[in-house]
N, CA and C of each residue as an Amber inpcrd file, in Angstrom:
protein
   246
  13.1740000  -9.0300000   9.4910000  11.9450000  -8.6170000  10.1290000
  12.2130000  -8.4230000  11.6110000  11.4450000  -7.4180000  12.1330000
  11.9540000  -6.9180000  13.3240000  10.7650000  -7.5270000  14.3660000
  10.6570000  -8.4560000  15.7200000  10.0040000  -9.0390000  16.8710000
  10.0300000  -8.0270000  17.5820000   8.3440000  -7.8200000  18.1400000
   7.8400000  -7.0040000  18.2910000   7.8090000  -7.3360000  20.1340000
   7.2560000  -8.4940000  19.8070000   6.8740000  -9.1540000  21.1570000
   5.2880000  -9.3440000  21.7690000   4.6780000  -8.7090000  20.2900000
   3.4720000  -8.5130000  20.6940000   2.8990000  -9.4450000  19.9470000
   1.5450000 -10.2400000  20.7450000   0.7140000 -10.9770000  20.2860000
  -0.9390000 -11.1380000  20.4070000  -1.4590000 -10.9420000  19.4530000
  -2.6590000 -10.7120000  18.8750000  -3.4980000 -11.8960000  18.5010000
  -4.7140000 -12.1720000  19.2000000  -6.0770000 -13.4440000  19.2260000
  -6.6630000 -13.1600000  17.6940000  -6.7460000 -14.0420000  16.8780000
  -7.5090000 -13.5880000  15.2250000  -8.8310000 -13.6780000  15.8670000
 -10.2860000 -12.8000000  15.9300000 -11.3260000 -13.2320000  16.0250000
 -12.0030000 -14.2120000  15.3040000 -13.4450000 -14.4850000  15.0520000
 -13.9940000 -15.4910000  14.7360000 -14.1680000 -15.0470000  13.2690000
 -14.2670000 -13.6430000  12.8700000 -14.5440000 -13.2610000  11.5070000
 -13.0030000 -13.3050000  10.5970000 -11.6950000 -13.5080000  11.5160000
 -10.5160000 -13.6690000  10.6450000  -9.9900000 -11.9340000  10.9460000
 -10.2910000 -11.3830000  12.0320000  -9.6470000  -9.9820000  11.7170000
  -8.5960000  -9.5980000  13.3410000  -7.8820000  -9.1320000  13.3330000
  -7.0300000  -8.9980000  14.4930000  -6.6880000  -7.2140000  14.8710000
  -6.1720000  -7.2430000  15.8830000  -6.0570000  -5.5520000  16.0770000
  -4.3110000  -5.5030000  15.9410000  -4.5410000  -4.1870000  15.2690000
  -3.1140000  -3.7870000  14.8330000  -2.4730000  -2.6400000  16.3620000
  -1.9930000  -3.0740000  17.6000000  -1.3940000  -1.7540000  17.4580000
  -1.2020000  -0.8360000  17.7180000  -1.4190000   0.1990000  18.4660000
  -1.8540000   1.2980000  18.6730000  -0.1020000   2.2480000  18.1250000
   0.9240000   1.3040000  18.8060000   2.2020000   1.5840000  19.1020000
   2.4590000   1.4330000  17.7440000   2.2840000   0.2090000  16.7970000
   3.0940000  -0.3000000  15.4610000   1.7720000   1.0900000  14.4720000
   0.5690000   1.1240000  14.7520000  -0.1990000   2.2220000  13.6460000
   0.6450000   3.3880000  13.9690000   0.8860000   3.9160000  15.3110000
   1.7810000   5.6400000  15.1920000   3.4070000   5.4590000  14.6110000
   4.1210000   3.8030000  15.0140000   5.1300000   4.3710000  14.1670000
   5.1950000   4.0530000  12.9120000   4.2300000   3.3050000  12.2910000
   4.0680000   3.4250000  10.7720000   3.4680000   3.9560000   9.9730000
   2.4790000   5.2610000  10.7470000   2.0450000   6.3330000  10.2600000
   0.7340000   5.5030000   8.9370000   0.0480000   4.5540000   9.9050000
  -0.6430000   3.6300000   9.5160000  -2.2860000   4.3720000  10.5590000
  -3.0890000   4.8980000   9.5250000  -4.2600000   5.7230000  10.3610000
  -5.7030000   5.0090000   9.8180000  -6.9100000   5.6020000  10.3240000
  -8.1710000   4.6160000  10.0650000  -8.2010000   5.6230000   9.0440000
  -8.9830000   4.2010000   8.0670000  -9.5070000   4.4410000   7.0780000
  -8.0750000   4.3260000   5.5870000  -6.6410000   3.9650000   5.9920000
  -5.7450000   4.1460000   4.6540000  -5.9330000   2.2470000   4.8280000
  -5.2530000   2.2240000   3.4820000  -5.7190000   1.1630000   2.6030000
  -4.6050000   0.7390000   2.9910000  -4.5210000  -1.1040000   3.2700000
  -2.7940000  -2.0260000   3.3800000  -2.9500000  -3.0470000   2.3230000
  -1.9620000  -3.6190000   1.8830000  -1.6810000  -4.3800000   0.9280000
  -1.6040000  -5.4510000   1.4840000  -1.9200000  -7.0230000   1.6850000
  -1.7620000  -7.9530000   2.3000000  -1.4250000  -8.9970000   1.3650000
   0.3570000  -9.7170000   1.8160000   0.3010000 -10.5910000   1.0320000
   0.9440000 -11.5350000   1.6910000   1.5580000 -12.3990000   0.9270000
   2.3700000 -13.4980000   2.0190000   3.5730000 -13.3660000   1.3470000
   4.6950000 -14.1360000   1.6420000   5.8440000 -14.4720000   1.4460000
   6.7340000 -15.3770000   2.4810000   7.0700000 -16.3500000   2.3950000
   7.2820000 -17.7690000   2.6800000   5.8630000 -18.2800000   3.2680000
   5.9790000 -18.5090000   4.9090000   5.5640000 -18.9590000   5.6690000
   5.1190000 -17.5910000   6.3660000   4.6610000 -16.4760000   6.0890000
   4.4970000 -15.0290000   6.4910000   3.4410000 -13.9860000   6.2810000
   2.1510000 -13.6090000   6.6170000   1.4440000 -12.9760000   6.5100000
   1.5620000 -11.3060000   6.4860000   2.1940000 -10.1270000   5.3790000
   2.4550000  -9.5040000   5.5520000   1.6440000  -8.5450000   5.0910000
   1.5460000  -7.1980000   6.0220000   0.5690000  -5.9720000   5.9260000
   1.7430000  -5.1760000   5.3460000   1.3390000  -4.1040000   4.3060000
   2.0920000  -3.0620000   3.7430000   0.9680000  -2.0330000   3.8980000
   1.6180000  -0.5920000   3.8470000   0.5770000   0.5880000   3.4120000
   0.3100000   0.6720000   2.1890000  -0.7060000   0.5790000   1.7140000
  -0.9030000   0.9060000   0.2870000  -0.5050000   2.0040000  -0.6370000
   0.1780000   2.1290000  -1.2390000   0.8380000   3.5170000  -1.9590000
   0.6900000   3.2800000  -3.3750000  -0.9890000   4.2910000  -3.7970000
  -1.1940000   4.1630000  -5.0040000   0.2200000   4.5300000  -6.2360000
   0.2690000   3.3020000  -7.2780000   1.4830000   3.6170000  -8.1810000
   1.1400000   3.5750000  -9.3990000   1.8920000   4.6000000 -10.3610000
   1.9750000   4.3170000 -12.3620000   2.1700000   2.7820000 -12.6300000
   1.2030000   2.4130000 -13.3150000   0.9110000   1.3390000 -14.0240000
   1.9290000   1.3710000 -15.2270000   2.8830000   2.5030000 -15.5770000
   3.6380000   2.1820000 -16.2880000   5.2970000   2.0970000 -16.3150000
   5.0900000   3.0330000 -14.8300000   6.9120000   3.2450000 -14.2760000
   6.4900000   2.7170000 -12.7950000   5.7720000   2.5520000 -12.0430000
   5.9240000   2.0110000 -10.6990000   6.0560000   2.7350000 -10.0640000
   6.5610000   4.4710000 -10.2090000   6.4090000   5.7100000  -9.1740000
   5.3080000   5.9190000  -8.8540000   5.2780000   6.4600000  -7.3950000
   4.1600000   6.6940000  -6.2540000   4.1460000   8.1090000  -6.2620000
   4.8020000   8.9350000  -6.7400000   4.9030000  10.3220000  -6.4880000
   3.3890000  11.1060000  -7.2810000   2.8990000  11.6210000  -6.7870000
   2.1850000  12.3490000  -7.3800000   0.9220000  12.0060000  -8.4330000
   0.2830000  10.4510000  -8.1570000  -0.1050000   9.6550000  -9.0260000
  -1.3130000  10.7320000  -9.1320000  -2.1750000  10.2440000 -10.2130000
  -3.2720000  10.4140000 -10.7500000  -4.0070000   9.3250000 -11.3630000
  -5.4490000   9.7080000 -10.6950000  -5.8910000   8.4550000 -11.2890000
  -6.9160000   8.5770000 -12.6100000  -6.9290000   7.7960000 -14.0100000
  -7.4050000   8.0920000 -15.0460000  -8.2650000   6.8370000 -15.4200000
  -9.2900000   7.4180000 -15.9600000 -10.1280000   5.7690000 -16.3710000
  -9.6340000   4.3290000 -15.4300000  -9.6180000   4.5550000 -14.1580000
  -9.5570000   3.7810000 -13.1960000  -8.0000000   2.8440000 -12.7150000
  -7.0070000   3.7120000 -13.8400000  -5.7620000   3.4330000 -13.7750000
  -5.1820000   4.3150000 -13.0940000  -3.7580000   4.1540000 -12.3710000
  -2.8970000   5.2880000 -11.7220000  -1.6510000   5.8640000 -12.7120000
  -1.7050000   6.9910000 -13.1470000  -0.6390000   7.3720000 -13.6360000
   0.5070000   8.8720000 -13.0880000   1.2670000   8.9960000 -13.5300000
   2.4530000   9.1440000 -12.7390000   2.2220000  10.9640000 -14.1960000
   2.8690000  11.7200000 -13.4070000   3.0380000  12.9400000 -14.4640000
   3.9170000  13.2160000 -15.4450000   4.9660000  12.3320000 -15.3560000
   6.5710000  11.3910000 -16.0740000   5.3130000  10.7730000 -17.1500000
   5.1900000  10.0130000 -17.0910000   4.2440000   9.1040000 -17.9680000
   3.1590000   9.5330000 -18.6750000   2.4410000  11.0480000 -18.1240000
   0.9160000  11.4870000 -18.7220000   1.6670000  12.4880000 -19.8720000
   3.5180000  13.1810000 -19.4270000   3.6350000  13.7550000 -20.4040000
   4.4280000  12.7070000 -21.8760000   4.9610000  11.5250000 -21.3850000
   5.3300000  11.0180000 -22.0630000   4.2340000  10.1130000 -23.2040000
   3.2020000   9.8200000 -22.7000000   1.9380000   9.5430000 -23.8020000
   1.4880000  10.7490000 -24.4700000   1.6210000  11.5350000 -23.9560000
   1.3200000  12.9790000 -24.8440000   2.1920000  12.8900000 -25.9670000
   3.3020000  13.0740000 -25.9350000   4.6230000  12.5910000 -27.0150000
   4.3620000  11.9750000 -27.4990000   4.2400000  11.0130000 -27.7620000
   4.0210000   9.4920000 -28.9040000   2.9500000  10.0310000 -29.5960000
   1.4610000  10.7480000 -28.7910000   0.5690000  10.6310000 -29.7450000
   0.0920000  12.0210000 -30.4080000   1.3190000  12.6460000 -30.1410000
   1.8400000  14.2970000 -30.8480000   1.6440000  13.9760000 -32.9190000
């Protein structure tokens, strides 16, 4: 993990500002969705990148009855139920 040097007050509601410098170089804009999770002792923000629920590719998802699927996968269920 890369030290930034920058440090950020959590307000009273639990929310902090990201940034101006870390949102342009992570191509992180208002309104896209982050993934927040932890790992060790670590509070970590990801960009959200909708993925196939059945291969884990991000390319080109689609979303179906509230699932994400991948176009690898929409033709491969087509197959089986040929």
């Amino acid at each position: 993990m890369k030290a930034t040097g920058i440090v950020r007050v959590m307000d009273s509601m639990g929310r902090i500002v990201i940034p101006v410098e870390l949102r342009r170089t992570l191509e992180v804009g208002e309104g896209d969705a982050l993934e927040v999770f932890s790992e060790d002792n670590t509070i970590v923000l990801r960009k959200y990148l909708p993925s196939c629920i059945f291969c884990g590719n991000s390319r080109d998802v689609s979303t179906f009855k509230g699932h994400n699927v991948c176009p690898a996968c929409v033709e491969e269920l087509k197959r089986r139920t040929d």
